[in-house]
C-alpha positions in Angstrom: 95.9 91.2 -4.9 95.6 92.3 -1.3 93.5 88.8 -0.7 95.4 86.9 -2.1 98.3 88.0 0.3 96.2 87.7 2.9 95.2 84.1 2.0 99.4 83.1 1.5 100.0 84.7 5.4 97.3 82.8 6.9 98.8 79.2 4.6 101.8 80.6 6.6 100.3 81.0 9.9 98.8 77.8 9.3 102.1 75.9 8.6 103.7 77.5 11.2 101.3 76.3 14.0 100.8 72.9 12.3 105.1 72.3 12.8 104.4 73.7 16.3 101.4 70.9 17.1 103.4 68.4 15.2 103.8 65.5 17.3 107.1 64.4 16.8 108.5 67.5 17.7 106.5 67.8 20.7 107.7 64.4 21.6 111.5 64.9 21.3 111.3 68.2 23.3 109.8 66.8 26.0 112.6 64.0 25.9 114.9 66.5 25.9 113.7 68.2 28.4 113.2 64.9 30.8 117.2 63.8 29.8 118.0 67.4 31.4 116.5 66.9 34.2 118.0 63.5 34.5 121.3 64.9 34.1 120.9 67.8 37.0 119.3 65.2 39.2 122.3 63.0 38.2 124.9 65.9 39.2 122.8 66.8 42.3 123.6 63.0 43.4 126.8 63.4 42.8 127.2 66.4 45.1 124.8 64.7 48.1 127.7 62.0 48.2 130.4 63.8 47.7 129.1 66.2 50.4 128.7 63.0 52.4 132.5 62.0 51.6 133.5 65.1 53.1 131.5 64.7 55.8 132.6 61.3 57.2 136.4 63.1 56.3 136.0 65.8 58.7 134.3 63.8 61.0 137.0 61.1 61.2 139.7 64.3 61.5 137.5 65.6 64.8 137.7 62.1 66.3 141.7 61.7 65.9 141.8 65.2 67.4 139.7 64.2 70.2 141.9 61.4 70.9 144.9 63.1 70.3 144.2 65.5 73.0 143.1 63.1 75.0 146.0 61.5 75.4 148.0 64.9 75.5 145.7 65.7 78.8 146.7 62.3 80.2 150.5 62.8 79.1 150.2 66.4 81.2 148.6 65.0 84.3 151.7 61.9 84.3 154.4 65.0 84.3 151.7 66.8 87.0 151.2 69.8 85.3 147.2 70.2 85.9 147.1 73.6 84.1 148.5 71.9 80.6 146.1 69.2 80.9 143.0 71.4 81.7 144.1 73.0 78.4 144.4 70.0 76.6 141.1 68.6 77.9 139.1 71.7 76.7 140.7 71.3 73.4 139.7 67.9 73.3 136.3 68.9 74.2 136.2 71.2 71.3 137.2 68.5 69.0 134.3 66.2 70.4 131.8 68.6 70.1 132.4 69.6 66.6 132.6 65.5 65.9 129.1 65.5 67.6 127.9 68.2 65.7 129.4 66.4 62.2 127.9 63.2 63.1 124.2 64.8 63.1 124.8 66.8 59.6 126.6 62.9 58.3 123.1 61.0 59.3 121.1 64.1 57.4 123.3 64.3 54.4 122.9 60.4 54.4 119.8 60.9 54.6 119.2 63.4 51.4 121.7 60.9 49.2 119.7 58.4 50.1 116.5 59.9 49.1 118.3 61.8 46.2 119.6 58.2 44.9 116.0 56.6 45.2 114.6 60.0 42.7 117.3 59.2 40.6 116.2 56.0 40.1 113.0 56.8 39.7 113.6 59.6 37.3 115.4 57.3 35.1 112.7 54.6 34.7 110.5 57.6 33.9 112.5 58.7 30.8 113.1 55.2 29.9 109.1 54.5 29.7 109.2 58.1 28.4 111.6 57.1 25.2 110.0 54.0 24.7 106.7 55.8 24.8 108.1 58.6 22.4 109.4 56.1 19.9 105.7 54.1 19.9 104.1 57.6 19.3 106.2 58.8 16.4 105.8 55.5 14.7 101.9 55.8 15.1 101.7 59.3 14.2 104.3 58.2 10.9 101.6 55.8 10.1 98.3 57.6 10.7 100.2 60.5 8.1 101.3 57.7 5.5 97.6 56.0 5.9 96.0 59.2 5.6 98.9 60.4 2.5 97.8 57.3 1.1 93.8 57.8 1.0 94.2 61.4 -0.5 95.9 59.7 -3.1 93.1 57.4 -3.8 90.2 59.7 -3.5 92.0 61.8 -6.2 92.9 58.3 -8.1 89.9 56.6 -8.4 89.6 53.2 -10.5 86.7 54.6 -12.3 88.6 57.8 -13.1 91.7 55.6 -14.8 89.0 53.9 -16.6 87.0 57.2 -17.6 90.5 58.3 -18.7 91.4 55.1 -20.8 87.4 54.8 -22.5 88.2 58.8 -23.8 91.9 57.7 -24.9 90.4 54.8 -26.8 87.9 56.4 -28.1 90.3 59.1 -29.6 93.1 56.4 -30.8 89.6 54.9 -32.8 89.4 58.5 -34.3 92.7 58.6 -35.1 92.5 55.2 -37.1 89.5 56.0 -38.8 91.0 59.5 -40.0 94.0 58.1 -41.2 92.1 54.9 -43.0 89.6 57.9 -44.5 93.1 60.1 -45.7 94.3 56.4 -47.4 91.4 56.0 -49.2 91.2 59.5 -50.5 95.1 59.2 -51.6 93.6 56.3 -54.2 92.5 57.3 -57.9 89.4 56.4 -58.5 90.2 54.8 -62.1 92.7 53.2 -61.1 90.4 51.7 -58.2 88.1 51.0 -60.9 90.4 49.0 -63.0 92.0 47.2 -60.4 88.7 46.0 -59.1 88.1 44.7 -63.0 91.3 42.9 -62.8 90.2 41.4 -59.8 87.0 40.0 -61.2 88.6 38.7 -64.5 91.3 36.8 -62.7 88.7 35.4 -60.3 86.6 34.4 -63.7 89.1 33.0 -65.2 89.4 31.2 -62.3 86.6 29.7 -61.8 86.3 28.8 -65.8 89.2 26.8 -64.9 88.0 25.2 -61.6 85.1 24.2 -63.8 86.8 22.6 -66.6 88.5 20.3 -64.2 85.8 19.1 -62.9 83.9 18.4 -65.5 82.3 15.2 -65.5 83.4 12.3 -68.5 81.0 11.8 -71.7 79.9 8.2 -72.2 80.2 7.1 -76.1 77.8 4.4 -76.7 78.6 1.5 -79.1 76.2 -1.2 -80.4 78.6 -3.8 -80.8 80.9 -2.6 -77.5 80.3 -2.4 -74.0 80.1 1.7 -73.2 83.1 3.6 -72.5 84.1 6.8 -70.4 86.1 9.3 -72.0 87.6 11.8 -69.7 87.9 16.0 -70.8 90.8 16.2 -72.7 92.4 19.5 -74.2 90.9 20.9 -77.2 93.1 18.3 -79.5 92.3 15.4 -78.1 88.8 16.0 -78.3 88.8 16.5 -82.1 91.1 13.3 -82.2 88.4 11.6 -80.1 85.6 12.9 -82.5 87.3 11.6 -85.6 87.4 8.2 -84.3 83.6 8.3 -83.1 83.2 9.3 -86.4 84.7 6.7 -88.4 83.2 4.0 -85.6 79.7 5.2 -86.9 80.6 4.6 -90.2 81.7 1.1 -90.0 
């Protein structure tokens, strides 16, 4: 008892692993697992150019400031107040430095989105050829388990086995025939048997008896003063008729 529990965990074990090694399975995790990482790639994209977006936003915003305070200095030196237009100078400044700054962090964010963009692409023609591949696979491995389905099937069903199986079936039909022609035979009555094959040989001598009186050949009568003359059989009657007249020939 205990080994044959032993034997149905390790059938278990066995199954369990073979689902694990399965290829098909295999096959459509690892596809899963490629369309998640195009789909983080995909949203990484997204977030390089948006970043970018924002970016060139600011950037354009530091600019109009720039000039905007700019002008505000020159609008400040016109009315000749020097102190207003140092202040508005400085805060152009500000405005021009931060631009400067934004235009350096634009060309590296371009930069990343660029190279982010061409991974993209690249990932995606990877799990393309990785689906196609997939779907080549599975229809190998479907085969190669239908081919192999198929030759267990015909080692266990072997022509010579159907025939092996068809000579015994024969033989045993023949047995069957030959009992039930034995019980007919022993359902007869022997007399009767006897007497029937009696009757069989009287009608088949009678038969014959007649066969033979049909063909019969004809008698010839001969007559001195006449050419001969065939007579053919006749019935019984016509016979003695025929006699009577032979008769009364010889007498004349």
């Amino acid at each position: 008892m205990f080994s044959r529990f032993i034997s149905l965990i390790k059938a278990f074990f066995n199954s369990i692993m073979g689902r694990i090694e399965d290829p098909e399975m295999m096959l459509e995790q690892m596809q899963t697992e490629l369309q998640q990482n195009l789909i983080q790639v995909r949203q990484a994209v997204a977030q390089a150019i948006a970043t970018e977006k924002q970016l060139e936003q600011t950037l354009q915003k530091n600019k109009d400031q720039a000039a905007t305070w700019q002008n505000r200095a020159a609008l400040a030196v016109q009315q000749n107040n020097d102190d207003l237009a140092r202040q508005a100078l400085q805060r152009k400044q500000q405005y021009a430095a931060a631009a400067a700054e934004l235009e350096k962090q634009l060309e590296q964010q371009r930069a990343a989105t660029a190279s982010l963009r061409q991974r993209l692409t690249e990932l995606e023609a990877e799990v393309q050829k990785a689906y196609t591949k997939k779907q080549v696979l599975i229809a190998r491995d479907k085969a190669a388990q239908a081919t192999t389905k198929a030759n267990e099937i015909l080692s266990k069903t072997t022509a010579s086995g159907a025939m092996s199986v068809m000579e015994r079936m024969e033989q045993k039909v023949s047995e069957r025939e030959a009992r039930a022609t034995a019980m007919q035979e022993l359902s007869v009555d022997p007399l009767e048997k006897q007497f029937k094959n009696y009757e069989g040989q009287s009608d088949i001598e009678a038969e014959l008896a007649a066969l033979k009186g049909e063909a019969s050949p004809p008698r010839i009568i001969v007559d001195q003063q006449k050419e001969p003359v065939l007579l053919e059989k006749k019935d019984p009657k016509a016979e003695t008729v025929e006699a009577e007249e032979v008769k009364q020939v010889d007498k004349n």
